[in-house]
C-alpha positions as CSV (number, residue, x, y, z in Angstrom):
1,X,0.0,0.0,0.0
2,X,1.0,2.8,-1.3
3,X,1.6,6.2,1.1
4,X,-0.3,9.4,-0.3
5,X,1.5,12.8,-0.7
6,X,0.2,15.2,1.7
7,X,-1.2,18.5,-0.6
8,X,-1.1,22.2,0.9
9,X,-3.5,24.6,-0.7
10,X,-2.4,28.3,-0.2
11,X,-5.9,29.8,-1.3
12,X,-4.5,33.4,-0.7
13,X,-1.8,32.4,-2.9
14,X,-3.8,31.2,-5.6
15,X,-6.9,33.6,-5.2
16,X,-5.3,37.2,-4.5
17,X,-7.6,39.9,-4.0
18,X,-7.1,41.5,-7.6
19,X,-7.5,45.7,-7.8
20,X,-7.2,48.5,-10.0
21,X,-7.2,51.7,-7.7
22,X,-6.6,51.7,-4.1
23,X,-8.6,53.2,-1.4
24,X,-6.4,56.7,-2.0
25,X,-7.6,56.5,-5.2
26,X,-4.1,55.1,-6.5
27,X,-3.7,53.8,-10.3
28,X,-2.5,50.2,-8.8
29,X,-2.8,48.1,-11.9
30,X,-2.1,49.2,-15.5
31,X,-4.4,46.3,-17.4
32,X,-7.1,48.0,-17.5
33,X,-5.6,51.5,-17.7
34,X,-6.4,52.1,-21.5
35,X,-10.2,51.9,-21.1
36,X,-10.7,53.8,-17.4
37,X,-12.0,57.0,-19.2
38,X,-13.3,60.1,-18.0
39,X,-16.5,59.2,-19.5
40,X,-16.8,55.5,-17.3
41,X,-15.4,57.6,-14.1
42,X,-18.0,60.2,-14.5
43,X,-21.1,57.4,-14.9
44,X,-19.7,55.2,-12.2
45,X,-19.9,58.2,-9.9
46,X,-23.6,59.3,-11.1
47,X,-24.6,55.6,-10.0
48,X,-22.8,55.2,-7.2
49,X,-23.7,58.4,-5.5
50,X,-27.1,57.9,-6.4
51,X,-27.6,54.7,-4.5
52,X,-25.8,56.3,-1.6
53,X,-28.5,58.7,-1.5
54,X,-31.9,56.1,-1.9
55,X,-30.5,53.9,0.4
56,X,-29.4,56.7,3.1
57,X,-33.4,57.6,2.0
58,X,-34.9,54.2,2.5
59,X,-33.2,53.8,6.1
60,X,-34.4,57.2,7.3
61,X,-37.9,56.3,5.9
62,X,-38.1,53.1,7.5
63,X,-37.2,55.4,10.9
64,X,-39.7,57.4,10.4
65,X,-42.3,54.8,10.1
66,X,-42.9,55.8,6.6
67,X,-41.1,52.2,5.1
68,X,-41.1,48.7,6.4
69,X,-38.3,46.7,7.4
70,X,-35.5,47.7,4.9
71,X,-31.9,46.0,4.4
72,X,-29.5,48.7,3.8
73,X,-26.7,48.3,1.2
74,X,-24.5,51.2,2.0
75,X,-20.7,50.4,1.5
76,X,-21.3,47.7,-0.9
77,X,-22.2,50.0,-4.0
78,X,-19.4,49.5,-5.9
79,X,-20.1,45.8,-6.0
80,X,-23.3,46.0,-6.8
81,X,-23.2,48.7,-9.4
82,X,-19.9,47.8,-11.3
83,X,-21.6,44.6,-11.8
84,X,-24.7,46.2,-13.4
85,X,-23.2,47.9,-15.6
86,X,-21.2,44.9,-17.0
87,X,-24.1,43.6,-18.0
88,X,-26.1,43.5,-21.6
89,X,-29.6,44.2,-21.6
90,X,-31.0,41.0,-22.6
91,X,-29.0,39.3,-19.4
92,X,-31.2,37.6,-16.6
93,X,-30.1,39.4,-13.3
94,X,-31.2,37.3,-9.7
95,X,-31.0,39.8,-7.1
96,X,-30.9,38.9,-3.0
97,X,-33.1,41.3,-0.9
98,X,-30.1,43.9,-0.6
99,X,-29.6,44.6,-3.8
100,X,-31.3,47.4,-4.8
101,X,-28.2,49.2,-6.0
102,X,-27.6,46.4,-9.2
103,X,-31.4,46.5,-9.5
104,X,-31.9,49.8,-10.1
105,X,-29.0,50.4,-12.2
106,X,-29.8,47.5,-14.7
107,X,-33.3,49.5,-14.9
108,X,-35.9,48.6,-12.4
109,X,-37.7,51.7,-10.9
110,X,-36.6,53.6,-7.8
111,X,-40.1,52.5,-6.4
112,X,-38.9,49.1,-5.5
113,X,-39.2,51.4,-2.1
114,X,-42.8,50.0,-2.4
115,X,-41.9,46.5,-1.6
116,X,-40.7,47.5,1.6
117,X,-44.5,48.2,2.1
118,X,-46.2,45.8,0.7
119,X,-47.0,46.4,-2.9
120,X,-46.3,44.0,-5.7
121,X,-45.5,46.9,-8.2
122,X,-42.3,47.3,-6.3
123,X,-40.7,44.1,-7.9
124,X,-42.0,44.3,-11.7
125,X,-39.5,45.2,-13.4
126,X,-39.7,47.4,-17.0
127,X,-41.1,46.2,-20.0
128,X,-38.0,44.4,-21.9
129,X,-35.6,43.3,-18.3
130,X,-35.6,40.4,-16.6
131,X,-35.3,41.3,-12.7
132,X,-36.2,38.4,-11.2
133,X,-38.4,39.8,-7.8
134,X,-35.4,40.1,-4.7
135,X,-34.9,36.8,-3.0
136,X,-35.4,36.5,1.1
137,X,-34.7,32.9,1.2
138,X,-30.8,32.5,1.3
139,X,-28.9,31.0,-2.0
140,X,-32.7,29.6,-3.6
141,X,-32.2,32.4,-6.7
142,X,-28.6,30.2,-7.6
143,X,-29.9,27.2,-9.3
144,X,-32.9,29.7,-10.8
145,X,-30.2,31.4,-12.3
146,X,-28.4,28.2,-13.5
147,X,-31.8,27.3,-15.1
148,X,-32.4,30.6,-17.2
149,X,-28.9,30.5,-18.5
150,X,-29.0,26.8,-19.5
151,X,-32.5,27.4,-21.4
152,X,-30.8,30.6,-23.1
153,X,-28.0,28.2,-24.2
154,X,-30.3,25.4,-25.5
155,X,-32.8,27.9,-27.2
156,X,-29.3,29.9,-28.8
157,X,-29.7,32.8,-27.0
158,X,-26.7,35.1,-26.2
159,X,-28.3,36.3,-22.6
160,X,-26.0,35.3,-20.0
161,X,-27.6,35.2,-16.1
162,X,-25.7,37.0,-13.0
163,X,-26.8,35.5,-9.4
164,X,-26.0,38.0,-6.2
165,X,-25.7,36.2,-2.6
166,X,-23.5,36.6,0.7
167,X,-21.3,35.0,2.1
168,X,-23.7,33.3,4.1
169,X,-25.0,31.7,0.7
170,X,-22.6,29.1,0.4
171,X,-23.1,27.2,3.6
172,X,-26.3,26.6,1.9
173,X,-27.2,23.5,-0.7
174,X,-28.6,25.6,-3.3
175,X,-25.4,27.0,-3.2
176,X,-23.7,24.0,-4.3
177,X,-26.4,22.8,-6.4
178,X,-26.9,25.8,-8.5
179,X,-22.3,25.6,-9.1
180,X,-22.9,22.4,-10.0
181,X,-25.3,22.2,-12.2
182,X,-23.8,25.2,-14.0
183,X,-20.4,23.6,-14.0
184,X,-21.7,19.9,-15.7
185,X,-23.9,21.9,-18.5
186,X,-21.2,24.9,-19.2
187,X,-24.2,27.7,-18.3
188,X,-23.5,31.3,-19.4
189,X,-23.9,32.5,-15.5
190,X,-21.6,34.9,-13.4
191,X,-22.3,33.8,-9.7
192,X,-21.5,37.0,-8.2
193,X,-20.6,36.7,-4.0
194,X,-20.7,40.0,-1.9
195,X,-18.9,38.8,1.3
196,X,-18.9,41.5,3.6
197,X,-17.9,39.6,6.3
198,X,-21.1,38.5,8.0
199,X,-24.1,36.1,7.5
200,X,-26.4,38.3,9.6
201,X,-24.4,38.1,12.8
202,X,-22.2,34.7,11.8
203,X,-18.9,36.5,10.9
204,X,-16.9,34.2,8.4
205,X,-14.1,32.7,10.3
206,X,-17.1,31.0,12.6
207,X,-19.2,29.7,9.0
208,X,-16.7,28.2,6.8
209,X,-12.8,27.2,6.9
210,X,-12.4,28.1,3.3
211,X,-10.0,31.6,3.6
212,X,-11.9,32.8,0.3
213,X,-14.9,32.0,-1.0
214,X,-13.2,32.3,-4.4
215,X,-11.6,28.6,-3.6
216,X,-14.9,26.9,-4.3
217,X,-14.6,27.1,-7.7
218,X,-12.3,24.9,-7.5
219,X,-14.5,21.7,-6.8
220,X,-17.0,22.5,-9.3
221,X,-13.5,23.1,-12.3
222,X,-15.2,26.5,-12.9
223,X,-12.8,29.9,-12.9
224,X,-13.0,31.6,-9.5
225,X,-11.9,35.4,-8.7
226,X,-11.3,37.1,-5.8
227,X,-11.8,41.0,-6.1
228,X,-12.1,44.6,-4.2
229,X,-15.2,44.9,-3.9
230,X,-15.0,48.7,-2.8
231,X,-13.3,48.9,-6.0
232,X,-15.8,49.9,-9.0
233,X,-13.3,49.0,-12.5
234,X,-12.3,46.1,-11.2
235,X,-15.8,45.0,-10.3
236,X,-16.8,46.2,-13.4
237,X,-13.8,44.8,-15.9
238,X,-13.6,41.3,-14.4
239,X,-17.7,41.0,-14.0
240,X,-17.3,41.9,-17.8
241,X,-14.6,39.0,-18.4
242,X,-16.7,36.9,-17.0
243,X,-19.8,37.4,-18.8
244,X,-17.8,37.5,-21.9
245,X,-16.2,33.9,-21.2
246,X,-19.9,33.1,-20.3
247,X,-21.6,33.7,-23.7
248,X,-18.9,31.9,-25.7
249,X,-19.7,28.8,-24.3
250,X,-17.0,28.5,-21.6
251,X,-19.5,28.4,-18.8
252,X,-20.0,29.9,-15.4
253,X,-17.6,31.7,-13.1
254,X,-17.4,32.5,-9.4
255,X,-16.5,35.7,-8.2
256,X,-15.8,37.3,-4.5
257,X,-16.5,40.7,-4.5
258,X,-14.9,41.5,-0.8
259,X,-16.7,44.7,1.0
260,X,-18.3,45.4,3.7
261,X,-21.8,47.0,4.7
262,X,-22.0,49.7,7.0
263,X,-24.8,49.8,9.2
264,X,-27.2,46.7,10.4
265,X,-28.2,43.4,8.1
266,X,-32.0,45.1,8.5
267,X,-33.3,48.1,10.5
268,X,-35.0,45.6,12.5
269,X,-31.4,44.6,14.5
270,X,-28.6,46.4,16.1
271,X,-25.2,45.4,14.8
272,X,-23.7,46.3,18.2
273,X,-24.6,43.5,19.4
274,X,-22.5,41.3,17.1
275,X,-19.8,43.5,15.8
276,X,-18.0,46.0,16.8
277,X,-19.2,49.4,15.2
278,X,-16.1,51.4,15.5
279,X,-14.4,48.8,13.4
280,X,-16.9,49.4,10.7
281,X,-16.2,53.1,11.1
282,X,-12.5,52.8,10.4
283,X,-13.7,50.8,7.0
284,X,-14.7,54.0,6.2
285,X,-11.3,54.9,4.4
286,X,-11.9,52.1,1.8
287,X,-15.2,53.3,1.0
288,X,-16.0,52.8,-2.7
289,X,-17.5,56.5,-3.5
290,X,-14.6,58.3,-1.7
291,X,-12.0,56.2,-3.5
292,X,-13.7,57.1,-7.2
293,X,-13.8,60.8,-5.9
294,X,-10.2,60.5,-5.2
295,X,-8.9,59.1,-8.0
296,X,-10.9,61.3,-10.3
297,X,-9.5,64.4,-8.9
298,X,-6.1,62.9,-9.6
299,X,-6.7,62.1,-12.9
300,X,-7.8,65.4,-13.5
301,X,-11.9,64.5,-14.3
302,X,-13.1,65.7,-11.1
303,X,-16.0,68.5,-11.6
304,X,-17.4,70.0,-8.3
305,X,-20.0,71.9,-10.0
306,X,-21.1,68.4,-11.9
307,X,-20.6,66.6,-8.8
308,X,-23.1,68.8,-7.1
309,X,-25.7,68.3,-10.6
310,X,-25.6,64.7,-10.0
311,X,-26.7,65.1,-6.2
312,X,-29.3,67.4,-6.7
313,X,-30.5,65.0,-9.7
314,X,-30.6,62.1,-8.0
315,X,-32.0,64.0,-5.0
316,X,-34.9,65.1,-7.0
317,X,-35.6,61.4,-8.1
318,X,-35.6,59.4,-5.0
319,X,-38.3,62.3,-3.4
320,X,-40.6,62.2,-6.5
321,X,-40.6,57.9,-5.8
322,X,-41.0,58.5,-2.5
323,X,-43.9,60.8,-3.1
324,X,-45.5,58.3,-5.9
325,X,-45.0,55.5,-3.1
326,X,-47.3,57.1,-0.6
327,X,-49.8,58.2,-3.0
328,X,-50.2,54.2,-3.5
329,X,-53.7,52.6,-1.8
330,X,-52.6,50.1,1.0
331,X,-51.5,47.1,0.0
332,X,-54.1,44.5,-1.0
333,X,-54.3,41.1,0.8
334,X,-55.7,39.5,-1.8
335,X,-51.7,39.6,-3.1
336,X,-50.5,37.5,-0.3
337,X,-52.7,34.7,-1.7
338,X,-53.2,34.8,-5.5
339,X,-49.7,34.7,-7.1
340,X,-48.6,31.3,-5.8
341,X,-51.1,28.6,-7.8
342,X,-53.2,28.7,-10.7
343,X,-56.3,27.5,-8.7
344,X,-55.9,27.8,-4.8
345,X,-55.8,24.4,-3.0
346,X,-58.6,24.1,-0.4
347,X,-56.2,25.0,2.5
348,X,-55.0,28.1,1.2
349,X,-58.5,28.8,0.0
350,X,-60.0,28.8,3.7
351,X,-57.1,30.7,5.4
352,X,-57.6,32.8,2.8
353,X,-61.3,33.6,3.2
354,X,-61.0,33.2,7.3
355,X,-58.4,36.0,7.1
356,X,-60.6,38.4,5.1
357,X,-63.5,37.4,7.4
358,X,-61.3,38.6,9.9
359,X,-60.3,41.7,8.7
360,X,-64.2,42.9,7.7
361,X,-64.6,42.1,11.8
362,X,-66.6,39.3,10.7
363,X,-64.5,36.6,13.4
364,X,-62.0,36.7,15.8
């Protein structure tokens, strides 16, 4: 019998944390150095300061009682943005429930504020883009995502999918099932990780032993990337490679966009009580919208009276959705029961009219 070699893995050797400007807004990298434009500086900016602003919004709303529970995003813009924008019109985008920032910037409405308060209109998207609604349930939207792409490949269609999720995604089975599947069928799909560090209040030493999440490409033979997250061109340029590598019929990749969010997992807990807030203030000098400022007023593309155009623009669009928001009717209850099956089975059907009964004052 034979004695087996013993096998290190260095995942920080073989993953490293790839970037193109530093949190001083450093030129870092040169490979990308031909294309970083004024012109793509000046609309990653508009975007990213915009969703700065509606999500600052949607937390104050919720404070005010105005807005249900809301999951803030703050810190992860970049991420979510640079991504976005990498992606072609006719591309199937799965969101999680923080991702507003991606959603809006691939085109849905700035009322998806009115799914915080119960109206379906929040989650259609516009004629033309498929948004599929946020998902709540952790990691289920990966193998959806796995499925659209594969049916774009069998029906020859160049729309490649992009699936958002956590950290806390991959101790999950869809997870796994969703690589896998994309990995055996070569999907076009771009399973795009945002690990800030915590799965609510799990931080990630205590959920997995993995030192990147980029590693776990390797068991499914699919290309794995481990980026700054906080850092908008790269986000943007690899998201791009990989859709590229995607829609000629390489398959699927798995990137790790590495951030961090701010303030609470939803306004309905206190981060305090996991993690320590003064740490997350300090993060504060790799934020992604400070670093674009900075290196745009080294490169010389820095306007302040265009910077100050874009807040008041995007100012003036988050109040007039707010505005259209409350002007909605209340939410109907009929919607918590008639988009799940054709014909409602008995069950549903009588929880469905004793809960109406008991709103009319009809039971008890």
């Amino acid at each position: 019998m034979r004695a087996t070699e013993t096998r290190t893995f260095d995942a920080e050797l073989q993953f490293p944390m790839l970037q193109v400007v530093d949190h001083e807004g450093n030129l870092v990298n040169d490979t990308y150095k031909s294309e970083m434009t004024k012109e793509l500086a000046q609309t990653f900016y508009r975007q990213l300061k915009k969703m700065r602003l509606f999500d600052r919004k949607a937390v104050n709303l919720q404070r005010q009682g105005r807005l249900g529970t809301y999951p803030p995003f703050e810190g992860q813009e970049a991420a979510q943005v640079g991504s976005a924008l990498s992606l072609d019109d006719t591309d199937w985008m799965f969101p999680t429930y923080r991702d507003h920032a991606a959603m809006i910037t691939f085109g849905q409405s700035y009322n998806i504020l009115a799914n915080w308060n119960g109206r379906i209109e929040g989650n259609v998207p516009p004629k033309g883009k498929k948004i599929l609604p946020p998902s709540v349930p952790i990691a289920t939207q990966l193998p959806l995502a796995t499925g659209a792409a594969m049916a774009a490949k069998f029906q020859g269609d160049t729309a490649a999918s992009i699936a958002y999720f956590g950290d806390g995604a991959t101790s999950e089975g869809d997870f796994h099932e969703g690589l896998n599947f994309a990995s055996v069928f070569k999907a076009p799909v771009v399973f795009f990780n945002q690990n800030n560090g915590y799965a609510i209040s799990v931080p990630i030493e205590k959920q997995m032993n993995s030192k990147t999440i980029a590693q776990k490409s390797v068991a499914y033979d699919m290309p794995g990337v481990r980026i700054d997250g906080n850092d908008i061109f790269i986000v943007y340029f690899e998201t791009k490679k990989a859709l590229a590598r995607a829609r000629s019929g390489e398959g699927p990749t798995l990137i790790e966009a590495v951030t961090w969010r701010y303030g609470a997992h939803t306004t309905a807990d206190d981060p305090k009580k996991y993690r320590d807030q003064q740490e997350s203030e300090q993060r504060r000098k790799y934020d992604p919208v400070t670093r674009l400022e900075l290196f745009m007023k080294k490169n010389g593309y820095w306007d302040e009276v265009w910077a100050l155009s874009v807040e008041e623009e995007a100012t003036e669009e988050i109040e007039a959705a707010v505005k259209e928001m409350e002007m909605m009717p209340p939410p109907d209850v009929n919607d918590l029961y008639d988009h799940m099956f054709e014909e409602l089975p008995w069950t549903i059907a009588e929880h469905k009219k004793q809960y109406l009964e008991h709103l009319r004052g009809g039971t008890r």
